[in-house]
N, C-alpha and C positions, 0 to 999 in steps of 0.2 A: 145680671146681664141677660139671664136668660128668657127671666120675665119681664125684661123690656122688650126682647125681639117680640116675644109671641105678645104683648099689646100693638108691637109696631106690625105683626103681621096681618094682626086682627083689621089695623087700620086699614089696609090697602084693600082690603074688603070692604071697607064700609066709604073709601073715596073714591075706588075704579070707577064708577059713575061723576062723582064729582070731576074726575080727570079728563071729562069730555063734556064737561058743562053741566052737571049736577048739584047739590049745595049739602053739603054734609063738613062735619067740625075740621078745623085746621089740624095737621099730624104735629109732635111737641118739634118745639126747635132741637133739642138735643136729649142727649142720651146719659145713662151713669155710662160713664167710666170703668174699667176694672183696674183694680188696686194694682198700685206699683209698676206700671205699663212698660215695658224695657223702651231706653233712648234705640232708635236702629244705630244702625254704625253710619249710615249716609242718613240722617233724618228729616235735609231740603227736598222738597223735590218742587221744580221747577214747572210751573202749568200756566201755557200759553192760549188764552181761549180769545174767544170774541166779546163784544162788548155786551151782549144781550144777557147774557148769564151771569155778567155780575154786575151790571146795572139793572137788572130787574131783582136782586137782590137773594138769588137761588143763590149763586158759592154763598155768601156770606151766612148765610142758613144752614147750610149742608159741609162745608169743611171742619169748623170747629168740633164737630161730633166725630170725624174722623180722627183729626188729630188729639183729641182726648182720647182714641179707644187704640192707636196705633202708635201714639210717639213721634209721629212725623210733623214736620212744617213745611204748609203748602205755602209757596210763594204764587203769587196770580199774578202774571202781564195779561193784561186786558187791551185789545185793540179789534178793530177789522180785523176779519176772520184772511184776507191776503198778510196783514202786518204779522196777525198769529202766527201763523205758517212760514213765514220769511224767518221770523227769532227762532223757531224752530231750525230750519236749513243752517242757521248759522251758527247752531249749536248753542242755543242759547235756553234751551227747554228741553226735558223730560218726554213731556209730551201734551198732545192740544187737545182742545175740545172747541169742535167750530162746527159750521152749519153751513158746507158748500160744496157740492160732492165732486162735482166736475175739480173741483179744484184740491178736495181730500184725495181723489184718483192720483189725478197728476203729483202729487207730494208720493204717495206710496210709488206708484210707476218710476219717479226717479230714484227711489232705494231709502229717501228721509224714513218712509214709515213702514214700523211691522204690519198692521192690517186696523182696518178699517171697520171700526162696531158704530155702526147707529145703534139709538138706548132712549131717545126720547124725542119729544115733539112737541111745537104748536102750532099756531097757524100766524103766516102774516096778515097784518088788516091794511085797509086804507084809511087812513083818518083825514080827517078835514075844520074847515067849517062846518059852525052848527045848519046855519041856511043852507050849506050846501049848493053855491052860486053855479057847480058842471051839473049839477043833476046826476050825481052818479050813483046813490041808494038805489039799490032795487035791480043795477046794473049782473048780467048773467054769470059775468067773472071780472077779473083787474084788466084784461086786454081793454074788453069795452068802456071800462069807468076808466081806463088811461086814456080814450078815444077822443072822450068827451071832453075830459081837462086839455085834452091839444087843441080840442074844438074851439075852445070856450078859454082859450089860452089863458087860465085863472094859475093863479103863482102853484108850482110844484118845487119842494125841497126835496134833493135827492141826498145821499150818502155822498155819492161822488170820492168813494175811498177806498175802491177795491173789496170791499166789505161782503160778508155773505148776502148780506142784505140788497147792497148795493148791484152785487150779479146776478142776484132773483127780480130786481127791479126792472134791469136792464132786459133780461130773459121777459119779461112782459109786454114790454116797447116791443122787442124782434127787429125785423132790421129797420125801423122808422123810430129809435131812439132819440131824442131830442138834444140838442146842442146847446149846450147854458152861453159859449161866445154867439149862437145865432140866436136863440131862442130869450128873449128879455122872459118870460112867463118862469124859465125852466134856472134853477139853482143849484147849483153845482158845492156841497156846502165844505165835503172834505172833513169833515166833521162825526163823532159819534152820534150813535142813538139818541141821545138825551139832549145833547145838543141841539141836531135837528127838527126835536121835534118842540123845541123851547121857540126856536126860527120859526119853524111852522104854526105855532099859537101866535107869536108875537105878529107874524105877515098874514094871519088867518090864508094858508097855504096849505094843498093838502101833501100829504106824504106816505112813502110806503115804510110800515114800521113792525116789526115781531108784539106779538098783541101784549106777552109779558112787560117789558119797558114800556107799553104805554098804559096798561092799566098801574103799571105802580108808580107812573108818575101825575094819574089821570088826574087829581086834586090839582096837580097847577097850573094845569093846562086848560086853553080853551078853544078844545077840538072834542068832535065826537068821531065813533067806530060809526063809517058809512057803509063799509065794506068787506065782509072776514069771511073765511073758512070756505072760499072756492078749490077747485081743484088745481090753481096755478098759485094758492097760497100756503101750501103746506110746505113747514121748515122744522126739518129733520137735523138734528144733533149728533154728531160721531165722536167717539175720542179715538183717540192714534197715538200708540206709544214711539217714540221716536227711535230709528234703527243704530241700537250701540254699532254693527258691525259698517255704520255709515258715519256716525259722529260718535268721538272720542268723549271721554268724563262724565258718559250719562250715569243719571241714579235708574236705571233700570227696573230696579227692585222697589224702588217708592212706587214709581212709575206702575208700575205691574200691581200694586198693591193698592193702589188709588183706583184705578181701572175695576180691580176685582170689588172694591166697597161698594164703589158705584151702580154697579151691575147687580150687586147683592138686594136681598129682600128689605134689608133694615134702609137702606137708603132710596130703594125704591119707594118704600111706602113715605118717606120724608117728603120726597119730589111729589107724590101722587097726593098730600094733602100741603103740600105749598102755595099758599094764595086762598084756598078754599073759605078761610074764616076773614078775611079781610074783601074777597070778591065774590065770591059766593060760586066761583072754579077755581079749578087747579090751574095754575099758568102756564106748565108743563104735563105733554101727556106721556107716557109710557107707551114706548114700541114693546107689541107682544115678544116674550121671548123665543 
């Protein structure tokens, strides 16, 4: 075990560059195990996240290595980063990992949650057609390339689902946000990530999407990145363990232990060479600690 940490620590040296657009070897998918692992006494623990992190395929990469080194089973409700948060309140989660701070605040301000760790990042892009019918490549941020899809009223698919996504979208527009019952151009979809952006290939439509979900869906798609890595595009990741002293039958201790892997070296260096070998970055960046 020990001499896997220190290859996995080596690694985060040799991807930190890749984890900001670099091209260095993908980190292994998993890790050995140590013999005979004890079961916990609670070994569910319940994780309410957003869609982007496991539709772009990072849990699915990153928990099996936990629950081989811990004993535990992560269960994952996946939705909008509002639905996350909701199963949360209603006691129905451990705790989340979503990407909306205004809205992570408000969860903790009402007593749901202990506190609030951002731990990683990427950036949102705007994707489109390949011709690019608004003219928005080369645009200075998304205000101005949302400016010109109002202009040029060409189909935009939104989230439309309360989503982190969906409130970063909306925070773009400001208060001239578009109405899908007035707006024929504007699409209101109600739908995930993957969804929408299947809508938006099939209506050559453009859309606001977390860059991970779309480069790992980019093979079926046919839209390209017009637009990425502005300063109204950056989307920051927090996990929140949910407050036992507010909601009854939490696994607290999964919860807290999940949290701590996360944050850990061996899992950082996972996240920071994920995607690397198949895109040539990391799809997730590491917030300094």
């Amino acid at each position: 075990m020990k001499k896997t940490l220190a290859v996995l620590l080596a690694l985060v040296m040799l991807v930190s560059f890749a984890a900001c657009g670099g091209k260095t070897a993908d980190a292994p998918a998993q890790t050995s195990a140590a013999a005979d692992v004890p079961t916990p006494e609670n070994p569910v623990i319940r994780l309410s996240t957003t869609t982007s992190v496991n539709d772009s395929g990072l849990l699915p990469y990153l928990l099996p290595v936990f629950e081989q080194e811990t004993g535990y089973k992560v269960e994952v409700q996946s939705a909008g980063t509002g639905a996350a948060i909701q199963k949360a309140e209603d006691g129905n989660a451990d705790l989340i990992l979503v990407h909306a701070k205004a809205s992570e605040e408000e969860f903790i301000e009402k007593g749901f949650g202990v506190e609030r760790i951002p731990f990683m990042y990427n950036y949102f892009v705007v994707v489109g057609p390949k011709d690019d019918p608004a003219g928005i490549k080369g645009s200075v941020d998304a205000a101005t390339a949302f400016g010109k899809i109002r202009d040029t009223q060409n189909t935009f698919v939104s989230r439309g689902d309360e989503s982190g996504t969906h409130k970063a979208e909306l925070k773009i527009w400001g208060d001239n946000a578009p109405d899908a019952a007035a707006d024929a151009w504007y699409v209101s979809a109600g739908q995930g990530m993957g969804t929408c952006l299947s809508m938006a290939s099939e209506q050559q439509a453009y859309c606001l999407t977390d860059k991970a979900t779309f480069l790992s869906m980019q093979a079926q798609l046919d839209l390209d990145i017009l637009l990425e890595e502005g300063e109204d595009m950056k989307n920051t990741y927090s996990l929140i363990a949910v407050n036992p002293e507010k909601i009854d039958g939490l696994n607290t201790e999964g919860a807290d232990a999940l949290i701590d892997w996360m944050l850990g070296d061996e899992a950082s260096a996972l996240i920071a060479g994920y995607g690397v070998k198949e895109y040539g970055a990391a799809l997730f960046c590491l917030l300094d600690k």
